[in-house]
N, C-alpha and C positions, 0 to 999 in steps of 0.2 A: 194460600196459607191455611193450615187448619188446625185446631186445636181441639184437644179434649181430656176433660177434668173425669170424674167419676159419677149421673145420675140423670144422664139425657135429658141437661136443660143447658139451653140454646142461650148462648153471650152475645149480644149486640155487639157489634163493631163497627165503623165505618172500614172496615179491612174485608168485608164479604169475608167475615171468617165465622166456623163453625165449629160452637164448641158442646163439649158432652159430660156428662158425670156419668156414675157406674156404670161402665162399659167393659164387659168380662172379655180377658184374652179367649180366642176361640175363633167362635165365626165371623165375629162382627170386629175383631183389632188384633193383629198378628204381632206377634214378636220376635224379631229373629237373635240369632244365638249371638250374636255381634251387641243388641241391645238396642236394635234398631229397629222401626215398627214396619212393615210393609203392606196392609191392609187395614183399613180406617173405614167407619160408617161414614157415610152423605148426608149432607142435609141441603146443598147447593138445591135448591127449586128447579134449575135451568136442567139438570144431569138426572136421566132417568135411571137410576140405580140406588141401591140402597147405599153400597159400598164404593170406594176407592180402592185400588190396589196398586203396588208396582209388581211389574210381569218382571224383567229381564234388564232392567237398568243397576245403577249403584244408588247407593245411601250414603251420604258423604255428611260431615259436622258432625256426627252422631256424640253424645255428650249427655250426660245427665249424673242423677244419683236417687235413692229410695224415693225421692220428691217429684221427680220430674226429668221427661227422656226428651231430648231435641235432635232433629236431624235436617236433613234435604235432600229429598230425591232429584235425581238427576240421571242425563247422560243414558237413554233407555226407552221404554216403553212403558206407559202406566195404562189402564186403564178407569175411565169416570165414565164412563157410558160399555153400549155396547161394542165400541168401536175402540182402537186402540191409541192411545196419544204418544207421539215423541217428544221426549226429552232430548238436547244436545246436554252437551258438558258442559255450556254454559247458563241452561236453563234452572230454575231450584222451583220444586214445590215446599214450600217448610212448614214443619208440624210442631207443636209444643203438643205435649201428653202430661199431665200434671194432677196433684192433689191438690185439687181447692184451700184456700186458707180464710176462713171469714176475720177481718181485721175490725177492730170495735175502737175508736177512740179511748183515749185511757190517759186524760188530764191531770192526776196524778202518781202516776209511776213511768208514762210513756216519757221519751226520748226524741230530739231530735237526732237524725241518725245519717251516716254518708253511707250509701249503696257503688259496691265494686263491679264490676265486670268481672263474672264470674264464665260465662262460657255465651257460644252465639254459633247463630249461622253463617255461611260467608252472605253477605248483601247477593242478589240475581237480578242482571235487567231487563226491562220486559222486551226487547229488540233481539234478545239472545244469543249476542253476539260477542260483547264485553263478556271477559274472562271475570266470573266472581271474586270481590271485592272485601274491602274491610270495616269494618265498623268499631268504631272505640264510642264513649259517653261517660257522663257525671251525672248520678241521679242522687237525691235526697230525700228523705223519707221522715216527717213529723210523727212519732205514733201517740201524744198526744191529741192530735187536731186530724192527723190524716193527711195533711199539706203535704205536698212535694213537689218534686221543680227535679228537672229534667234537659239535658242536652246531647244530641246524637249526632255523629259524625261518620259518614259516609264516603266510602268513595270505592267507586265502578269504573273499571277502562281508566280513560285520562278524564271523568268527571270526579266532582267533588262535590259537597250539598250537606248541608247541617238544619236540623231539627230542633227547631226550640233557640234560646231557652224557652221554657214552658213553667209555668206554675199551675195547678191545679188543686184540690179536694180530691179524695176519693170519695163517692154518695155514702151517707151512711146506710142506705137500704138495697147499697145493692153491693157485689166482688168487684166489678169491673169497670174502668173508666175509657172510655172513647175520645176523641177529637175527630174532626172530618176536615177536608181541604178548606172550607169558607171558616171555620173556627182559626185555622193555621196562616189560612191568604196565601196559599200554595195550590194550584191546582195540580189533582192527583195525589196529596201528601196527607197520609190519616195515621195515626196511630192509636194502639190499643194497651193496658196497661191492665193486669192484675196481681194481685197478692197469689201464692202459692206455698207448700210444702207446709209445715208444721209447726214452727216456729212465730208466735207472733211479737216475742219482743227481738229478733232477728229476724225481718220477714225477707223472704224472699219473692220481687217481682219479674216476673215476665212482661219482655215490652216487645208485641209486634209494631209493625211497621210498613209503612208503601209508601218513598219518597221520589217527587218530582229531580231529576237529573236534568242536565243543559242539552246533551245530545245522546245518551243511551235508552231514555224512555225514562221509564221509573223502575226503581229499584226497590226489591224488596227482603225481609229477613225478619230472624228473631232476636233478642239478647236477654242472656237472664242476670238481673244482678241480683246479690248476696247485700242485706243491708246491717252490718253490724260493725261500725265503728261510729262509737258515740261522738257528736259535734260536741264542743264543748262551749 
């Protein structure tokens, strides 16, 4: 999975994901007329290249708006190294491309808030074999305190597997909040969670993901939700 904001600084995740700020369309991030991206910088250590690209595959989920574009390559050839990779139609690499949102607690004027499913990837698993999948969740968003709490619900082939509930902080020093399998008691199950787009008394998060399944491997995706209905 890979992601990237706007100023080439790298987001920790337990998802080996890789994120960016100001990163100009051109050489280094493509954009195709669809609205779909097909060339991404690298920061993977392991892959000797600067860039990622898709050669000759599709780009399927594609979704977004002036905040933020999502998709998932697949079914094709990519290339991360000098050598070429297969995609099946069941494999996904997925990308968020997004505007940073810095969120500040705000104890009297913030909200507590219910965040929707606003768009997503299909789930992919890592066996390649299960036809991609669906994901629904309920997330809640404090912009008082930062608190929120979180549940995702997966399902690949004839597996099923839910995430959370989760309660959390977002750090006030930093955009992005992490989990890893020993925080979850999941092995293989990490997810990553930040603020995005423009808005911060309606914020919108993005939540990757990499969930332990029963027999497809694990499965992985993005989901963005929209957080603006006030709890009362």
């Amino acid at each position: 999975m890979v992601w990237f904001d706007k100023s080439f600084t790298p987001i920790r995740s337990s998802l080996a994901v890789a994120a960016f700020e100001g990163v100009p369309l051109g050489a280094m991030l493509v954009r195709e007329e669809s609205g779909a991206f097909s060339k991404m910088p690298n920061k993977y250590a392991f892959l000797n290249t600067d860039v990622i690209r898709m050669h000759n595959g599709t780009i399927d989920d594609i979704s977004g708006n002036g905040e933020y574009a999502i998709g998932r390559w697949t079914n094709g050839l990519y290339y991360a190294n000098t050598s070429p990779q297969t995609l099946t139609s069941a494999d996904g690499i997925h990308y968020v491309v997004y505007q940073k949102l810095l969120l500040a607690a705000d104890a009297t004027n913030g909200r507590k808030l219910q965040c929707r499913l606003q768009n997503s990837t299909k789930p992919t698993s890592s066996n390649g074999v299960a036809a991609p999948g669906t994901v629904s969740g309920t997330v809640t968003l404090d912009t008082r305190t930062l608190a929120f709490s979180f549940t995702l619900n997966l399902a690949v082939g004839a597996d099923s597997a839910t995430i959370g509930p989760m309660t959390a902080t977002l750090p006030a020093s930093t955009t992005w909040w992490s989990l890893n399998s020993t925080m979850l008691g999941s092995d293989k199950t990490s997810v990553a969670l930040l603020p995005i787009g423009t808005d911060s008394e309606s914020p919108t998060l993005a939540l990757g993901y990499t969930a332990q399944m029963p027999t497809v491997g694990y499965a992985n995706g993005v989901a963005i939700f929209k957080c603006d209905q006030v709890v009362l």
